[in-house]
Biopython code that builds the backbone (N, CA, C, O; Angstrom):
import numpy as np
from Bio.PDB.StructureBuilder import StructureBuilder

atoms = [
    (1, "UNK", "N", (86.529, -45.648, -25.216)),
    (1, "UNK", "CA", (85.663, -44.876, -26.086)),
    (1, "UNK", "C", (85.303, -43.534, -25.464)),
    (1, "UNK", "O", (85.067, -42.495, -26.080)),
    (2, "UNK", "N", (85.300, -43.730, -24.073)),
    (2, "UNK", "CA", (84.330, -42.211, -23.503)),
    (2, "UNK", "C", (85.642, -41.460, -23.682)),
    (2, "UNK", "O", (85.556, -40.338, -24.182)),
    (3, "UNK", "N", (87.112, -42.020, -23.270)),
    (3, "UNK", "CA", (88.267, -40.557, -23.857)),
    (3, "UNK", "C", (88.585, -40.427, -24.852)),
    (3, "UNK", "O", (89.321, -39.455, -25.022)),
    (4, "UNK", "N", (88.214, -41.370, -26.219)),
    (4, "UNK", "CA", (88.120, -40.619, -27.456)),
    (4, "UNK", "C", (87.470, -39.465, -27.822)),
    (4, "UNK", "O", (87.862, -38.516, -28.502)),
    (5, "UNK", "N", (85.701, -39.825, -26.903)),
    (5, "UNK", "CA", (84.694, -38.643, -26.746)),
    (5, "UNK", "C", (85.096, -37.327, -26.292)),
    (5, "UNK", "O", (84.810, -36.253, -26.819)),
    (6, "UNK", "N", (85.980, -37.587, -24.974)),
    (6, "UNK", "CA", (86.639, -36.630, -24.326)),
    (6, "UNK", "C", (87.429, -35.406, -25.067)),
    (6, "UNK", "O", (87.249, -34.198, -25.223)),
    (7, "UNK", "N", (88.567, -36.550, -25.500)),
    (7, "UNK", "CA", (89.522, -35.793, -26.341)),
    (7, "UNK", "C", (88.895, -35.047, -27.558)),
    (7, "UNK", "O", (89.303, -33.997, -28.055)),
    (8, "UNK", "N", (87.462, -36.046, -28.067)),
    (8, "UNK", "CA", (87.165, -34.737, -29.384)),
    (8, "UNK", "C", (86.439, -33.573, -28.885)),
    (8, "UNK", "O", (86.503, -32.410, -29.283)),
    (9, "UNK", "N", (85.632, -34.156, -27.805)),
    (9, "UNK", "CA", (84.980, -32.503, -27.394)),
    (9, "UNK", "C", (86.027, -31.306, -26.715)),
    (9, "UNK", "O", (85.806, -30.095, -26.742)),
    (10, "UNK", "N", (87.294, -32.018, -26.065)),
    (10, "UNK", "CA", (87.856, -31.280, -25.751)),
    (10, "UNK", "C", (89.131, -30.503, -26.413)),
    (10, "UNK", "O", (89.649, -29.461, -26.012)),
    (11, "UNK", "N", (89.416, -31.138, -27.306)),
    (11, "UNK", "CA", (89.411, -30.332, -28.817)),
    (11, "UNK", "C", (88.844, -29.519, -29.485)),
    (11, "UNK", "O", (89.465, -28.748, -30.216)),
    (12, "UNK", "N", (87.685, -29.516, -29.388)),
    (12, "UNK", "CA", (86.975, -28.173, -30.512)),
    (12, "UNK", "C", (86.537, -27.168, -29.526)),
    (12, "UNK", "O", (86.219, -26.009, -29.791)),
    (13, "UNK", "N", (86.555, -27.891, -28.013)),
    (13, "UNK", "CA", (86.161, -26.590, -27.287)),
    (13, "UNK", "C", (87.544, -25.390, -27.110)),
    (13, "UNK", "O", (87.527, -24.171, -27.278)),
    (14, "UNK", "N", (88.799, -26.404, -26.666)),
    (14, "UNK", "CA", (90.081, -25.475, -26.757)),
    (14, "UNK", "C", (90.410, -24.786, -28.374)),
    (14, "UNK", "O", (90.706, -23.619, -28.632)),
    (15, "UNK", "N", (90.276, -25.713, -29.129)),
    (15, "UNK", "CA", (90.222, -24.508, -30.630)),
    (15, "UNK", "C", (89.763, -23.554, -30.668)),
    (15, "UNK", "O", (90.302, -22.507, -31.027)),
    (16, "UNK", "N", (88.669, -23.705, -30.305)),
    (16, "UNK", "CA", (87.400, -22.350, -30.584)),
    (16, "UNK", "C", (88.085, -21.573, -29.443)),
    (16, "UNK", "O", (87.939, -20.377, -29.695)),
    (17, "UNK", "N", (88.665, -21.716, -28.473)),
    (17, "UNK", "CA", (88.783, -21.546, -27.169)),
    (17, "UNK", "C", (89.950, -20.026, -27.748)),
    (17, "UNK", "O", (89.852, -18.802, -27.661)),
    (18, "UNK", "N", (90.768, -20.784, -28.204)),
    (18, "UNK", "CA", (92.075, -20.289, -28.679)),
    (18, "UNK", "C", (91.903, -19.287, -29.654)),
    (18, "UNK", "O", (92.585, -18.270, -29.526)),
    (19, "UNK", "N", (91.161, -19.371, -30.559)),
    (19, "UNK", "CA", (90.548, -19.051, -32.036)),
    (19, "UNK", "C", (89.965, -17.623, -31.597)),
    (19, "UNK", "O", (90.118, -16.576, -32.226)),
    (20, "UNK", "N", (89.257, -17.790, -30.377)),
    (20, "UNK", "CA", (88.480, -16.861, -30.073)),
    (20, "UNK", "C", (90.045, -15.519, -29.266)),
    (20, "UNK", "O", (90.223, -14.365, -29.657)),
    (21, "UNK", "N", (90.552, -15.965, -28.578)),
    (21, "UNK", "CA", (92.130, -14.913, -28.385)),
    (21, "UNK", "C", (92.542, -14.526, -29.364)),
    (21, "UNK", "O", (92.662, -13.319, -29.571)),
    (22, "UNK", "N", (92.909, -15.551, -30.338)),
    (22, "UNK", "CA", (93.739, -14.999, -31.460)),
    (22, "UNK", "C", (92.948, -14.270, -32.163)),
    (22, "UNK", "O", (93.675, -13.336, -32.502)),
    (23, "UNK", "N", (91.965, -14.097, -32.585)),
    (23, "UNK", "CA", (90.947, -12.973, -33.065)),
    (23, "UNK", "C", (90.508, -11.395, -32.109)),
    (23, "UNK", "O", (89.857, -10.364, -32.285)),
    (24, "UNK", "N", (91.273, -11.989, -31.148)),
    (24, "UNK", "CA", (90.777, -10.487, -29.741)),
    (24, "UNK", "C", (92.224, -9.790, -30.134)),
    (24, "UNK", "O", (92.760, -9.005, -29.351)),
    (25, "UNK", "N", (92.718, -10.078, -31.199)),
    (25, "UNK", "CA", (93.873, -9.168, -31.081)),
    (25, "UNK", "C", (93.702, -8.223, -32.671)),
    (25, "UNK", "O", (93.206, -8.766, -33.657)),
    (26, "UNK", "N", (94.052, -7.192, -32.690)),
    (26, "UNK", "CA", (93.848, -6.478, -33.703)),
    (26, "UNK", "C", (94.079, -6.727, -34.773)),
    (26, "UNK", "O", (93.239, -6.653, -35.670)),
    (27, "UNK", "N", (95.467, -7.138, -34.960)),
    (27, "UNK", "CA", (96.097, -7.995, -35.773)),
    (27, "UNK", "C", (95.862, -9.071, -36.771)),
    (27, "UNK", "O", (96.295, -9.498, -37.842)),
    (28, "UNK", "N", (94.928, -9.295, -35.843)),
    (28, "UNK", "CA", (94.406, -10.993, -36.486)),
    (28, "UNK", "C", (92.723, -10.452, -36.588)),
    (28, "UNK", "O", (92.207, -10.866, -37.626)),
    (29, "UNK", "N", (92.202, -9.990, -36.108)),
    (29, "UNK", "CA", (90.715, -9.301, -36.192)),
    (29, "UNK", "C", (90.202, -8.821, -37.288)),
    (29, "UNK", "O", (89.076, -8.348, -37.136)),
    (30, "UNK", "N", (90.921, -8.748, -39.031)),
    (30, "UNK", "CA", (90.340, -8.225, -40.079)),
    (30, "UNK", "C", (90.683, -10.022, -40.874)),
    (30, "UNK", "O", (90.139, -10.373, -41.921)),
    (31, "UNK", "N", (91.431, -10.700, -40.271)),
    (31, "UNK", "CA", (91.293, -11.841, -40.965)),
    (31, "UNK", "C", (90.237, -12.606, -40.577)),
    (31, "UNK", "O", (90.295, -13.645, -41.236)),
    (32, "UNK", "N", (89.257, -12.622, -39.808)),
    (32, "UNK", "CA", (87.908, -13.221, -39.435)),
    (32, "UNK", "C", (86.993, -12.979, -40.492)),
    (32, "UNK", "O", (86.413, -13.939, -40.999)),
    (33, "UNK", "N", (86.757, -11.645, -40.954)),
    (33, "UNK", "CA", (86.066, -10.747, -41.658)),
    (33, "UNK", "C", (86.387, -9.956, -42.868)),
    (33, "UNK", "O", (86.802, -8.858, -42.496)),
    (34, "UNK", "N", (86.376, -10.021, -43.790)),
    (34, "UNK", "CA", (86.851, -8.676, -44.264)),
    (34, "UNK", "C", (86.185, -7.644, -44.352)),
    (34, "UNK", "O", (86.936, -6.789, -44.823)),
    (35, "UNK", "N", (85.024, -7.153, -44.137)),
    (35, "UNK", "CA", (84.115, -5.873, -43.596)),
    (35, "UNK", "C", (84.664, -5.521, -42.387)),
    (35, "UNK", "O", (84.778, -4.296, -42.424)),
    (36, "UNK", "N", (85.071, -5.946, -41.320)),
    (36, "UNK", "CA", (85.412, -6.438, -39.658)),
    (36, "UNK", "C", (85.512, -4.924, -39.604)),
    (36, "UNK", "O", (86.199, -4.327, -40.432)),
    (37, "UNK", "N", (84.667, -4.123, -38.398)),
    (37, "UNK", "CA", (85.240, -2.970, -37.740)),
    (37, "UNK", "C", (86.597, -2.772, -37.404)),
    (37, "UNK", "O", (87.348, -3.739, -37.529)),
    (38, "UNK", "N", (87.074, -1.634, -36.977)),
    (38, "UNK", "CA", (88.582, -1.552, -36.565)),
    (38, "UNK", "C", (88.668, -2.015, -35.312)),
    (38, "UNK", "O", (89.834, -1.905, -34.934)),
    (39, "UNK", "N", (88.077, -2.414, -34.612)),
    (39, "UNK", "CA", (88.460, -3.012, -33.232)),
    (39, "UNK", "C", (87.570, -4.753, -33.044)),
    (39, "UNK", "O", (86.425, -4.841, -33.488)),
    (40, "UNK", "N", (88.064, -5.681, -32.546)),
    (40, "UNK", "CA", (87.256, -6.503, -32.226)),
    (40, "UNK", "C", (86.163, -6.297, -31.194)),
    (40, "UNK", "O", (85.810, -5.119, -31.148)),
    (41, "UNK", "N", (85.489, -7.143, -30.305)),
    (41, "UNK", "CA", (84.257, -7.104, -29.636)),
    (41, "UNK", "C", (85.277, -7.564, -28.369)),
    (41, "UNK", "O", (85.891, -8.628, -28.295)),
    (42, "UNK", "N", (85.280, -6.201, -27.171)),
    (42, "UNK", "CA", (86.056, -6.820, -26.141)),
    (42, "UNK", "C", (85.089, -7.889, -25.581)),
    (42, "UNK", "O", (86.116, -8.333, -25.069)),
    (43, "UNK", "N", (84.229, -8.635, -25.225)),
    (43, "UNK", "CA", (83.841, -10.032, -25.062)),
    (43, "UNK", "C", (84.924, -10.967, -25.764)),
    (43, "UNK", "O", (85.002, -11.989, -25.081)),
    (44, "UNK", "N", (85.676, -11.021, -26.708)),
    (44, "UNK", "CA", (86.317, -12.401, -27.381)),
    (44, "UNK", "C", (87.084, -12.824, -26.483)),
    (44, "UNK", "O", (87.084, -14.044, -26.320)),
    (45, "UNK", "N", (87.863, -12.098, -25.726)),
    (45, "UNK", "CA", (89.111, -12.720, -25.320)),
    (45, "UNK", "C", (89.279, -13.460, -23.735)),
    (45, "UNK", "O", (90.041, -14.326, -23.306)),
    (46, "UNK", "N", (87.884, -12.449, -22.960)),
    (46, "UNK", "CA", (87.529, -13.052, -21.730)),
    (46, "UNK", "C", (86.423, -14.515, -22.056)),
    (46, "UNK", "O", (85.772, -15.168, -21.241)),
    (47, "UNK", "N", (86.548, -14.694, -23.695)),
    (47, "UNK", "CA", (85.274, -15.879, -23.476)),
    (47, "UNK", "C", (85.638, -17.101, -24.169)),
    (47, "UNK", "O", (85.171, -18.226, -24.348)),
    (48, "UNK", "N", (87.204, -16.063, -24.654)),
    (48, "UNK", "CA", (88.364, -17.581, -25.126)),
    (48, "UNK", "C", (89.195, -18.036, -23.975)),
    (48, "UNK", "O", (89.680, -19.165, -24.060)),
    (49, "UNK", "N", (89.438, -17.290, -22.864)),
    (49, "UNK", "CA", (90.055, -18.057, -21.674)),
    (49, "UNK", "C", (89.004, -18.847, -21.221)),
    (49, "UNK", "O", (89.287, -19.982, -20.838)),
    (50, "UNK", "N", (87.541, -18.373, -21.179)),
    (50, "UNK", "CA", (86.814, -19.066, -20.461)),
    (50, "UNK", "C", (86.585, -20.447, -21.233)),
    (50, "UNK", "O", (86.377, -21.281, -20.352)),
    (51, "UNK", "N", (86.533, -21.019, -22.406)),
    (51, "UNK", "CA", (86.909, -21.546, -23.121)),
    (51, "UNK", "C", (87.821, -22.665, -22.887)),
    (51, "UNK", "O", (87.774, -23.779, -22.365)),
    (52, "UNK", "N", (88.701, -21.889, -23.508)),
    (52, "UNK", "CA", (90.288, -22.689, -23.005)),
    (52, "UNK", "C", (90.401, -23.622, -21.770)),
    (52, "UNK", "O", (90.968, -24.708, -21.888)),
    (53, "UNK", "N", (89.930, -23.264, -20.716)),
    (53, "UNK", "CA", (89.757, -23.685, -19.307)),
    (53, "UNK", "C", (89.126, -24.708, -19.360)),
    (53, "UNK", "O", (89.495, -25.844, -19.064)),
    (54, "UNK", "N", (87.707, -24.196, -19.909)),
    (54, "UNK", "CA", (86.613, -25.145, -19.751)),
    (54, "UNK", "C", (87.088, -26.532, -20.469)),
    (54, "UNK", "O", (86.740, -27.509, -19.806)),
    (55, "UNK", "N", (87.753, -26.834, -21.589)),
    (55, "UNK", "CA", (87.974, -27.715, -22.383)),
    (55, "UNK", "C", (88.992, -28.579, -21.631)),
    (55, "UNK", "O", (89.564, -29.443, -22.296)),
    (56, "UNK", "N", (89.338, -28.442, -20.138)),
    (56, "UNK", "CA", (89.614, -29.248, -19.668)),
    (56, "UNK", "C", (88.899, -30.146, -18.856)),
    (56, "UNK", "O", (89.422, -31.146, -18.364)),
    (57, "UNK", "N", (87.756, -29.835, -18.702)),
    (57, "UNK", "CA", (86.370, -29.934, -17.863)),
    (57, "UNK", "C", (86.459, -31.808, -18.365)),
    (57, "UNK", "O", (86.991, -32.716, -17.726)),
    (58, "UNK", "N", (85.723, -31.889, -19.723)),
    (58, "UNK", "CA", (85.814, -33.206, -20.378)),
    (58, "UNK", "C", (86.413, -34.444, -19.970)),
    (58, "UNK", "O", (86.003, -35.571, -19.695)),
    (59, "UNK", "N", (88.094, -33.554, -20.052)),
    (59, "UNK", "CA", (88.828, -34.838, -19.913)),
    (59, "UNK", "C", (89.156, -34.825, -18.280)),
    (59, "UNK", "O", (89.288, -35.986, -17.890)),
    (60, "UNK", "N", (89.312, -33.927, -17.294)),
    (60, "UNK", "CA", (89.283, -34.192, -16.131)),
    (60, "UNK", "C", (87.953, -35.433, -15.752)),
    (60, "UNK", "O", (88.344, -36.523, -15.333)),
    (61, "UNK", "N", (87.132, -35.311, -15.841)),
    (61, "UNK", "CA", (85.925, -35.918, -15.432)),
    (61, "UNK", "C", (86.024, -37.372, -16.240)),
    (61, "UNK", "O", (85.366, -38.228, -15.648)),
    (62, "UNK", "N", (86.681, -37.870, -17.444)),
    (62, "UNK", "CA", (86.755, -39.211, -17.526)),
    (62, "UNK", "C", (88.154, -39.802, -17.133)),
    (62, "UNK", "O", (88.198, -41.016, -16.937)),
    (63, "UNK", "N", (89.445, -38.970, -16.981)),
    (63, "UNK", "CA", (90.605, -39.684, -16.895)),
    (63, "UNK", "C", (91.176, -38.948, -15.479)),
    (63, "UNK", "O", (92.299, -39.236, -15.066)),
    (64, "UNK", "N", (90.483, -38.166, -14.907)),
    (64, "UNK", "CA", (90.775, -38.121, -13.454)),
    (64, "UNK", "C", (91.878, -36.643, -13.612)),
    (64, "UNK", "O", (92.438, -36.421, -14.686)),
    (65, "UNK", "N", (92.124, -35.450, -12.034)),
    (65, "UNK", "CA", (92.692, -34.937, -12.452)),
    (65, "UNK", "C", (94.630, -34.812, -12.766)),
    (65, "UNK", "O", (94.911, -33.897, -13.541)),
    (66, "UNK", "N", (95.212, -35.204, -12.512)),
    (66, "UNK", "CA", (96.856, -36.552, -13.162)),
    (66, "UNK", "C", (96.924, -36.591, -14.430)),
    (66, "UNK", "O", (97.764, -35.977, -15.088)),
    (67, "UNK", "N", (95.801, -37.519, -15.010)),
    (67, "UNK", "CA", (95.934, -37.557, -16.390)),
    (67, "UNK", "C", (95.215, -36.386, -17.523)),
    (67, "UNK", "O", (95.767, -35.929, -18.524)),
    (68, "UNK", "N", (94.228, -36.165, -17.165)),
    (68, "UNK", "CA", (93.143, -35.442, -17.228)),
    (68, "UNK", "C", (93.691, -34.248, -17.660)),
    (68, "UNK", "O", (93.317, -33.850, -18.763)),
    (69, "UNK", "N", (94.469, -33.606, -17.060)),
    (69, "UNK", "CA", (95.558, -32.116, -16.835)),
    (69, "UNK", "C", (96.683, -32.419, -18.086)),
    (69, "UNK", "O", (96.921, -31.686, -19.047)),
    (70, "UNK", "N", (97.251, -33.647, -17.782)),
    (70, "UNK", "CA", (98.305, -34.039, -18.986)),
    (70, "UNK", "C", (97.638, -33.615, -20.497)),
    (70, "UNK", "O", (97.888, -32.855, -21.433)),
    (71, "UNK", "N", (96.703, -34.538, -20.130)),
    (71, "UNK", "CA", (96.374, -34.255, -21.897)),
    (71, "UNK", "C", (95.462, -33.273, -22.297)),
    (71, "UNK", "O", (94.874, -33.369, -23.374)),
    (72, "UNK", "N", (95.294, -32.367, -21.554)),
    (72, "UNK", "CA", (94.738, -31.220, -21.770)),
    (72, "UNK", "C", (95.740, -30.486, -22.552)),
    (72, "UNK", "O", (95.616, -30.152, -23.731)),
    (73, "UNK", "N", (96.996, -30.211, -21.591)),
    (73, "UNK", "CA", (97.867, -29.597, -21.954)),
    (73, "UNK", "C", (98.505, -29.950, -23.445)),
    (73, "UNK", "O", (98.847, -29.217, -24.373)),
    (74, "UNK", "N", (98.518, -31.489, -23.259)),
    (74, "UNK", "CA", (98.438, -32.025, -25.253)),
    (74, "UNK", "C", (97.882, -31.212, -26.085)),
    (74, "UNK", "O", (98.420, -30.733, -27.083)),
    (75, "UNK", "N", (96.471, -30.972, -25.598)),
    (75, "UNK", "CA", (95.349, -30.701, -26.771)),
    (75, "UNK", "C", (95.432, -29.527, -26.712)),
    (75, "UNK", "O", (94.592, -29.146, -27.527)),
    (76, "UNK", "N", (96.075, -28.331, -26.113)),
    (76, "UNK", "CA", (96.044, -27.307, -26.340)),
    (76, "UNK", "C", (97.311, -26.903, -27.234)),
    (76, "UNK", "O", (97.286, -26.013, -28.084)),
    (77, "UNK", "N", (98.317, -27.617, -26.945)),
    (77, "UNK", "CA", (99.345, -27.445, -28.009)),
    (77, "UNK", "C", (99.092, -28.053, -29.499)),
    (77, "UNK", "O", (99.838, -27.612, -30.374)),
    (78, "UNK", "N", (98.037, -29.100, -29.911)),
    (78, "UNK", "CA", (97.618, -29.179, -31.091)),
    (78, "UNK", "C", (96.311, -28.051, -31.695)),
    (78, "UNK", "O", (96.092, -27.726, -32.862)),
    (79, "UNK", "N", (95.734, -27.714, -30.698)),
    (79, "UNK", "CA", (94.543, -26.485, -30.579)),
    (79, "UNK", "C", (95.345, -25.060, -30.682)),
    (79, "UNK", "O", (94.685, -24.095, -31.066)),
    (80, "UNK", "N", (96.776, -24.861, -30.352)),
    (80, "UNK", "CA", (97.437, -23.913, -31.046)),
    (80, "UNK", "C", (97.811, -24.024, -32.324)),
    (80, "UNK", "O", (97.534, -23.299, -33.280)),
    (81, "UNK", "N", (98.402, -24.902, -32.270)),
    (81, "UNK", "CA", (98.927, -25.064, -33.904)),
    (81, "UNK", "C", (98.039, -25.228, -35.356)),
    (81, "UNK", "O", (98.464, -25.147, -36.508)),
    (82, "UNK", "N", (96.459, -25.524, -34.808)),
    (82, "UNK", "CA", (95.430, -25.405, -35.793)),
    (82, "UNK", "C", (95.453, -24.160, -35.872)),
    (82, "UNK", "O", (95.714, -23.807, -37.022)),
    (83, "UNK", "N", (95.268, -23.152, -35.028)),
    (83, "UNK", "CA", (95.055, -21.850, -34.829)),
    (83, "UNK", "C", (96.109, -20.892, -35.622)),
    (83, "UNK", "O", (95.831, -19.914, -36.315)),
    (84, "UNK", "N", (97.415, -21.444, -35.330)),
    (84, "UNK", "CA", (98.303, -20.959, -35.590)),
    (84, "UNK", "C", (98.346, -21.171, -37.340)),
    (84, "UNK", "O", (98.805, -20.322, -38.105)),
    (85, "UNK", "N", (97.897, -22.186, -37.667)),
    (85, "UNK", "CA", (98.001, -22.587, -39.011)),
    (85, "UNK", "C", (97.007, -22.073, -39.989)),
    (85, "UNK", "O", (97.178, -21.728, -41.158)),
    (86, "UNK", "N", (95.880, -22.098, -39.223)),
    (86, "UNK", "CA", (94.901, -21.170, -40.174)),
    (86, "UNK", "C", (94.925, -19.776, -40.395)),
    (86, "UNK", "O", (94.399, -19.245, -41.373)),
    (87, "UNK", "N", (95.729, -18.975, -39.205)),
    (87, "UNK", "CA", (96.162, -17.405, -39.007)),
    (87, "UNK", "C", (97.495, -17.255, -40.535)),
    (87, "UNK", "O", (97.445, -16.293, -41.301)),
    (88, "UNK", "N", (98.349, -18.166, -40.656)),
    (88, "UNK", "CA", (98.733, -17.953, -41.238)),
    (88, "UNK", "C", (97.878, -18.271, -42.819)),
    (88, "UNK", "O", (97.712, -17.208, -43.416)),
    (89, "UNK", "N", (97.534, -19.029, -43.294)),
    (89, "UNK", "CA", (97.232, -19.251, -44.388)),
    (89, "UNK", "C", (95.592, -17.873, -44.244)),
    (89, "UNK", "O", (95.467, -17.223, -45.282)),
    (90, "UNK", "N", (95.076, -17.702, -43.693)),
    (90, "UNK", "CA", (94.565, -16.405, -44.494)),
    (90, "UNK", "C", (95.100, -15.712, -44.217)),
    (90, "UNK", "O", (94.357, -14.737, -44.331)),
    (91, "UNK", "N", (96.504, -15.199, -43.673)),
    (91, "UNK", "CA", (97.256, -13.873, -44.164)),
    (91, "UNK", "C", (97.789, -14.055, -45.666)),
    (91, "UNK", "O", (97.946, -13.232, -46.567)),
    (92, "UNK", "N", (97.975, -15.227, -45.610)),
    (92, "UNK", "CA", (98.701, -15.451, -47.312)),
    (92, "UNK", "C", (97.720, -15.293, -48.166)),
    (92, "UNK", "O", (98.090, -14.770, -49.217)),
    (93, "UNK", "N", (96.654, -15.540, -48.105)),
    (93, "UNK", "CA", (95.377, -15.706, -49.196)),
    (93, "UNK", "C", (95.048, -14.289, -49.591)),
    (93, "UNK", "O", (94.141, -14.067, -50.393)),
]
sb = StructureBuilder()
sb.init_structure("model")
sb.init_model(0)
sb.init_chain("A")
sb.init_seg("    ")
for serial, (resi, resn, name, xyz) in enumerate(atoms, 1):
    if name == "N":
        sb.init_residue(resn, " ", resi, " ")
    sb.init_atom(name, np.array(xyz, "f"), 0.0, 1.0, " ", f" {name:<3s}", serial, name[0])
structure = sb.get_structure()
C-alpha cells in the first residue's frame, strides 16, 4: 500500500514537474493561457527540474535506492506522455 502511495504522489509531483518545462518553452507558453504574455516566467523551468527530481524522493524512501530509481524512471516516461498528450490536444482545440 505505502508504494501505491508512493507511486501516486510520485506521479503528480513528476507531471507537474514536467508540465512546468514544457510550459518554460515559448512554444508551448500561450497554450497554458490564452491572455499569456509573450514570454513565460523564467522561474518555470528551474522549478520543473526541481520537481522532476524531487518526485523521486517518495519512491526512493519506500522501495530503497535499486528499485526506487527504476520506477522513477517508469513514472517519468508515463509523466511525459500525459504531458505530451495534453500539449497536443490544446494545440488542436
Amino acid at each position: 500500500m505505502a508504494t501505491l502511495l508512493a507511486l501516486a504522489i510520485a506521479g503528480l509531483i513528476a507531471t507537474l514537474g514536467l508540465a512546468l518545462i514544457a510550459f518554460s518553452q515559448t512554444q508551448h507558453w500561450p497554450l497554458l493561457r490564452r491572455a499569456a504574455p509573450d514570454r513565460p516566467p523564467a522561474a518555470l523551468r528551474p522549478t520543473g527540474w526541481a520537481l522532476t527530481l524531487l518526485a523521486a524522493l517518495p519512491l526512493i524512501l519506500s522501495d530503497g535506492w535499486g528499485f526506487g530509481l527504476l520506477l522513477w524512471a517508469c513514472m517519468l516516461t508515463f509523466a511525459a506522455l500525459l504531458v505530451a498528450s495534453e500539449l497536443t490536444r490544446r494545440r488542436n482545440d
